[in-house]
C-alpha positions as a printed NumPy array, in Angstrom:
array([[  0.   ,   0.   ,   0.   ],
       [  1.064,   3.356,  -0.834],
       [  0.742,   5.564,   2.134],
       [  1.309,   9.23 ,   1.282],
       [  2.869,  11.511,   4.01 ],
       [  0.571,  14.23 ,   5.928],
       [  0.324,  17.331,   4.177],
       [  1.856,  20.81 ,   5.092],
       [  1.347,  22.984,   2.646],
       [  3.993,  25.28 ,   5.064],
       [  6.551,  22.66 ,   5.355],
       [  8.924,  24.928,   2.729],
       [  8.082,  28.425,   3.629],
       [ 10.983,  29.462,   5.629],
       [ 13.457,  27.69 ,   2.821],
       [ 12.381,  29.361,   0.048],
       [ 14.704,  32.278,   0.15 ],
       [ 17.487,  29.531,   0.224],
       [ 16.609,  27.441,  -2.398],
       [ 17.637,  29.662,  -5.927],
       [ 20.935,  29.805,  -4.605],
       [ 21.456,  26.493,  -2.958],
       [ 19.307,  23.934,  -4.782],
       [ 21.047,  21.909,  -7.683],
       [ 20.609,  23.189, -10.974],
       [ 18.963,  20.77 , -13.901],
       [ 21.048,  21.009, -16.866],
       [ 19.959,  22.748, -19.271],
       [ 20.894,  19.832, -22.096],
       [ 18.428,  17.436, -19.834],
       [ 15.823,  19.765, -20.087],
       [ 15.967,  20.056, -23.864],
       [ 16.234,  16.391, -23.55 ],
       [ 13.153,  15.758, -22.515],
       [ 11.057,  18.031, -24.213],
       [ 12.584,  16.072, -27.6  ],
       [ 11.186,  12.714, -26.773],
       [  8.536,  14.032, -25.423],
       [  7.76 ,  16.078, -28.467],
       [  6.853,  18.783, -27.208],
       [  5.871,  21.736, -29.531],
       [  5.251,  25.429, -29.035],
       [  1.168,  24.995, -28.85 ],
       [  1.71 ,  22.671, -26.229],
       [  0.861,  23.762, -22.086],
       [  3.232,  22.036, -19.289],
       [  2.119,  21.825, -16.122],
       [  4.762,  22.696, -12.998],
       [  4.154,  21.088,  -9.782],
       [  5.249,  21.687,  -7.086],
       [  7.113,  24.185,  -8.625],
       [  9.159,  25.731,  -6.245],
       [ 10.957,  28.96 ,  -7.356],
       [ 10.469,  27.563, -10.198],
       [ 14.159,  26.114, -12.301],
       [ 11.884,  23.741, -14.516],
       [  8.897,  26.26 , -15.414],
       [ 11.821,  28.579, -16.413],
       [ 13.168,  25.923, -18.357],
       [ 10.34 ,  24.938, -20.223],
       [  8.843,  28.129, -20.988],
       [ 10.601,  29.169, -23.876],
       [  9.387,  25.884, -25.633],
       [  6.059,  25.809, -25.347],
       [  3.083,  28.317, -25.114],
       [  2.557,  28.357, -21.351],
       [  3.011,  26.917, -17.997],
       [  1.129,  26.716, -15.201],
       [  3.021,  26.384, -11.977],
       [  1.474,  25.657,  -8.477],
       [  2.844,  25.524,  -5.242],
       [  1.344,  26.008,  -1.978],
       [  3.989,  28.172,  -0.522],
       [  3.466,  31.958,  -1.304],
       [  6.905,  32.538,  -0.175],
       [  7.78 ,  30.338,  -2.861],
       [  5.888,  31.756,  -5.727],
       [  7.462,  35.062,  -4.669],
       [ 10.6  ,  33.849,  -5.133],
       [  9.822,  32.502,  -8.613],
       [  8.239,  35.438, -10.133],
       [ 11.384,  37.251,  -9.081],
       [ 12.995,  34.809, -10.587],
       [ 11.553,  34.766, -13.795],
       [ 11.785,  38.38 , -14.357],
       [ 10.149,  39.18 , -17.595],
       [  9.12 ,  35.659, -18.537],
       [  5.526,  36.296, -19.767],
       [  3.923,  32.836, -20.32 ],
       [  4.503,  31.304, -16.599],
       [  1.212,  31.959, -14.624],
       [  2.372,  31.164, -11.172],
       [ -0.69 ,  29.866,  -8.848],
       [ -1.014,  29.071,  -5.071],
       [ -1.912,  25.606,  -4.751],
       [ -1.101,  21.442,  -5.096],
       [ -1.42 ,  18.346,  -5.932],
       [ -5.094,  18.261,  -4.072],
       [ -6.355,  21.454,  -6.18 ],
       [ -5.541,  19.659,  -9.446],
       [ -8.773,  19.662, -11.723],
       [-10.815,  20.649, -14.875],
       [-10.41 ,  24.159, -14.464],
       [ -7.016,  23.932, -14.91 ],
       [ -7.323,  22.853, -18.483],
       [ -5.751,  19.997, -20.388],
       [ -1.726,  19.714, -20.753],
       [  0.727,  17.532, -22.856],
       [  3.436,  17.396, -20.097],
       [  3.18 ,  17.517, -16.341],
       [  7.068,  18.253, -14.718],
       [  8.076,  17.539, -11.065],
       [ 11.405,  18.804,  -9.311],
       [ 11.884,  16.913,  -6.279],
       [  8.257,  17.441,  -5.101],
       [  6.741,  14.05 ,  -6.159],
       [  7.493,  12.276,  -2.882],
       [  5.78 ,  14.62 ,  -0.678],
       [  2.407,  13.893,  -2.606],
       [ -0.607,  11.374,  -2.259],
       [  1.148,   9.976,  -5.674],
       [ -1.735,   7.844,  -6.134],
       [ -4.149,  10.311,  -5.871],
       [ -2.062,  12.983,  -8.117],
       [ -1.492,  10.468, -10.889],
       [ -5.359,   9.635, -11.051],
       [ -6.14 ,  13.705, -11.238],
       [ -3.132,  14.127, -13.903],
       [ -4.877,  11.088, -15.712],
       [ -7.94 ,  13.564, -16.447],
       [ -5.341,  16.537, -17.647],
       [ -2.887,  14.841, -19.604],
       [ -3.045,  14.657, -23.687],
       [ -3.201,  12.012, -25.329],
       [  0.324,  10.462, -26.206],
       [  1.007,  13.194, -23.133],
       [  3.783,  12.337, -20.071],
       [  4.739,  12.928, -16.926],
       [  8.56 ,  13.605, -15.791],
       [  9.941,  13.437, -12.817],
       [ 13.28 ,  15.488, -12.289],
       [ 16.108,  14.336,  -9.47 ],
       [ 19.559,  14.875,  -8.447],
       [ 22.296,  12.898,  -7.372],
       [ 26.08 ,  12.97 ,  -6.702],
       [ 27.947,  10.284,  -8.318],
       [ 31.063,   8.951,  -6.078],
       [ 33.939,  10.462,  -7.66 ],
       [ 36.65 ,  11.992,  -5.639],
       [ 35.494,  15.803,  -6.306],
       [ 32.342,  14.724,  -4.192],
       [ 34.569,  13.97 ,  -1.037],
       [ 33.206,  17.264,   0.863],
       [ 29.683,  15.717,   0.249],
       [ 30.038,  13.478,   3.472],
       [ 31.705,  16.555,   5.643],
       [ 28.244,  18.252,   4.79 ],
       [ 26.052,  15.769,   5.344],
       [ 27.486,  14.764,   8.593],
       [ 27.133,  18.423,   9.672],
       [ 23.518,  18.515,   8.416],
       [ 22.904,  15.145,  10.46 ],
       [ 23.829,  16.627,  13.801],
       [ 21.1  ,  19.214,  13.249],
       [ 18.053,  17.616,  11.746],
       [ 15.127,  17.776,  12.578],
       [ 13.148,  14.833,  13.425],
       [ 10.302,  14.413,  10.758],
       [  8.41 ,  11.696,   9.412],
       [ 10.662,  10.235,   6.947],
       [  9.926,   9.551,   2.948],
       [ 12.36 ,   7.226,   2.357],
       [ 11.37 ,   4.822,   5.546],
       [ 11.123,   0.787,   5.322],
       [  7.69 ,   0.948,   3.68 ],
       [  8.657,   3.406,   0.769],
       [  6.97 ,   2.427,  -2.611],
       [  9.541,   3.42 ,  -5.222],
       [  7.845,   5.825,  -7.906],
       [  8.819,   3.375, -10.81 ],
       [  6.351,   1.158,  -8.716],
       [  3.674,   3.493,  -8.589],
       [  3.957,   4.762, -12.135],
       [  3.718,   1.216, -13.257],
       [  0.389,   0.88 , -11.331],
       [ -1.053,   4.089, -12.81 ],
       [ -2.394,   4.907, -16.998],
       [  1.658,   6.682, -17.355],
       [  3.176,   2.92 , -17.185],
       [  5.768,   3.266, -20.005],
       [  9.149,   4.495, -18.199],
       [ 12.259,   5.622, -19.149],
       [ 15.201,   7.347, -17.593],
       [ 17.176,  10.308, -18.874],
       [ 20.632,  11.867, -16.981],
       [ 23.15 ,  14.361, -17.783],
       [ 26.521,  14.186, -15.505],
       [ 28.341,  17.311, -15.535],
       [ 31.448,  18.817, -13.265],
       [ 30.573,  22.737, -11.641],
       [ 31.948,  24.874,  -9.425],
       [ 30.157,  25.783,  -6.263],
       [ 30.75 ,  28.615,  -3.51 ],
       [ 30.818,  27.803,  -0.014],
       [ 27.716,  29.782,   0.824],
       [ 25.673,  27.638,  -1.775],
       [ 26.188,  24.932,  -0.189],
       [ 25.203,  26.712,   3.456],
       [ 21.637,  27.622,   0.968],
       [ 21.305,  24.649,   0.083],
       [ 21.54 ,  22.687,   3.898],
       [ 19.102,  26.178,   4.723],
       [ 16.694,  25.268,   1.487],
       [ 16.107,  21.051,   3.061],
       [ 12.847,  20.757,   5.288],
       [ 14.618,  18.976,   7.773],
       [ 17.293,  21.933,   8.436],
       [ 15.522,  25.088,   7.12 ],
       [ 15.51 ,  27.701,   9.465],
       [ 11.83 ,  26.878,  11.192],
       [ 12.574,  23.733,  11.907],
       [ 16.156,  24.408,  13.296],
       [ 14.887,  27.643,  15.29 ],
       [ 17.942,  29.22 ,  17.24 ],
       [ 20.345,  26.186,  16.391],
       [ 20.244,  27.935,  12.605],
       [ 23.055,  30.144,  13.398],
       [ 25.257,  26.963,  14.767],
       [ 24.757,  24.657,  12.041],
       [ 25.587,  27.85 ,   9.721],
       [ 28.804,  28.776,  11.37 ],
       [ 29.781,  24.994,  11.892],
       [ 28.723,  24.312,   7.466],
       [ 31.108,  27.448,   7.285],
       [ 34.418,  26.005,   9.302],
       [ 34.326,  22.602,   7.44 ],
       [ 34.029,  23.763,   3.745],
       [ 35.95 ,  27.182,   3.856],
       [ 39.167,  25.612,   4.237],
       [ 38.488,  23.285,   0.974],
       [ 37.373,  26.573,  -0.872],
       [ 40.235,  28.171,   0.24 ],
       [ 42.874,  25.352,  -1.119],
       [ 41.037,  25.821,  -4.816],
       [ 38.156,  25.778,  -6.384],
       [ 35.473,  23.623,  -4.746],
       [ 33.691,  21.26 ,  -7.288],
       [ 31.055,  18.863,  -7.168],
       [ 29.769,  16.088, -10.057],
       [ 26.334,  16.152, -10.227],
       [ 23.846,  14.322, -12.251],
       [ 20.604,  15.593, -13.003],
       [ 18.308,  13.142, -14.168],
       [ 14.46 ,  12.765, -14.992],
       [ 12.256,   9.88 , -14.918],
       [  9.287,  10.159, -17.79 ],
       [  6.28 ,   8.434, -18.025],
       [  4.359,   8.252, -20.742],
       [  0.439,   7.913, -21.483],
       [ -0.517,   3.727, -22.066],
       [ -4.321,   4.062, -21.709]])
């Protein structure tokens, strides 16, 4: 059984201001990726869930003829729209998986960052189900860190990020139904997986964003222990920065699933 996690449409509101400068990238090249074998064309709508500040409705924008992106934090669509600047064919909305509906209107390609997990996935596939084209998709975008030597630091930050957590229901626990599981149950049951690996350069107080920009260790859960983790994310990755440029690998990667019935 699938058991979604309880929603809190808040659970992101005091990361938001960390997450354009801390949250991985998707590459460009992955993005144009998909939209190819998706075949997506400039009539087409894509719908952005979740959307964050909004990386993948910037990203698909210039390809298509709109995009509606949702989230329920208004912290977060305040971010985006900043973001976007003078992007005219984004309408940013308050709202999630739960509002999804007719209203809405019909789309040829629904995009998640990193947002799937926190869904009733069940539930959200069945409403995309009614909003999808025919021959339509859904992707699902991730990112990783292959285990490559310029990754070392990874572990330093984590282990700093550990020692701060907060406790919250995890999404990854014993029970966890894989997505390729539930996408295999659901009418978008033909999978396939796209990645592009590429080597950047990242600053110090990125990577303090980014620990800021995780529910577990943004700033409302941490409460006056924000300024400790900060200073201690600080004293373990300055003196890497300092001895050259600090690197990481990453891979972005999506997960599409297409239309079978």
């Amino acid at each position: 059984m699938v058991r979604p996690l309880p929603f809190e449409p808040d659970r992101f509101r005091s990361a938001a201001a960390y997450y354009e400068q801390g949250r991985v990238a998707y590459a460009p090249a992955l993005i144009r990726r998909v939209a190819a074998v998706c075949g997506l064309r400039p009539h087409h709508r894509v719908l952005d869930l979740g959307c964050g500040t909004g990386p993948l409705a910037r990203g698909f924008a210039p390809l298509v003829a709109e995009v509606l992106a949702l989230d329920p934090a208004p912290e977060m669509l305040q971010a985006a729209r900043a973001a976007a600047g003078e992007a005219t064919n984004i309408r940013w909305d308050r709202g999630s998986s739960y509002d999804l509906g007719p209203a809405q209107g019909r789309f040829f390609l629904a995009v998640m960052g990193r947002s799937f997990h926190w869904m009733d996935r069940v539930d959200t596939l069945r409403r995309l189900d009614a909003m999808i084209e025919a021959g339509g998709a859904v992707a699902l975008f991730h990112d990783s860190h292959p285990a490559v030597p310029e990754n070392d630091w990874l572990e330093r930050w984590r282990a700093v990020r550990r020692r701060y957590e907060a406790a919250e229901q995890a999404h990854h626990g014993p029970d966890w139904v894989r997505h390729e599981a539930v996408l295999l149950d659901s009418p978008f049951a033909r999978l396939e997986c796209f990645g592009v690996i590429d080597r950047r350069s990242v600053a110090v107080e990125a990577l303090v964003a980014r620990a800021l920009s995780m529910s577990s260790t943004a700033p409302a859960r941490l409460g006056e222990r924000t300024q400790a983790m900060v200073a201690e994310l600080r004293a373990v990755l300055a003196p890497l920065q300092a001895a050259g440029e600090l690197i990481e690998v990453v891979k972005t990667s999506a997960l599409v699933a297409w239309r079978v019935r």
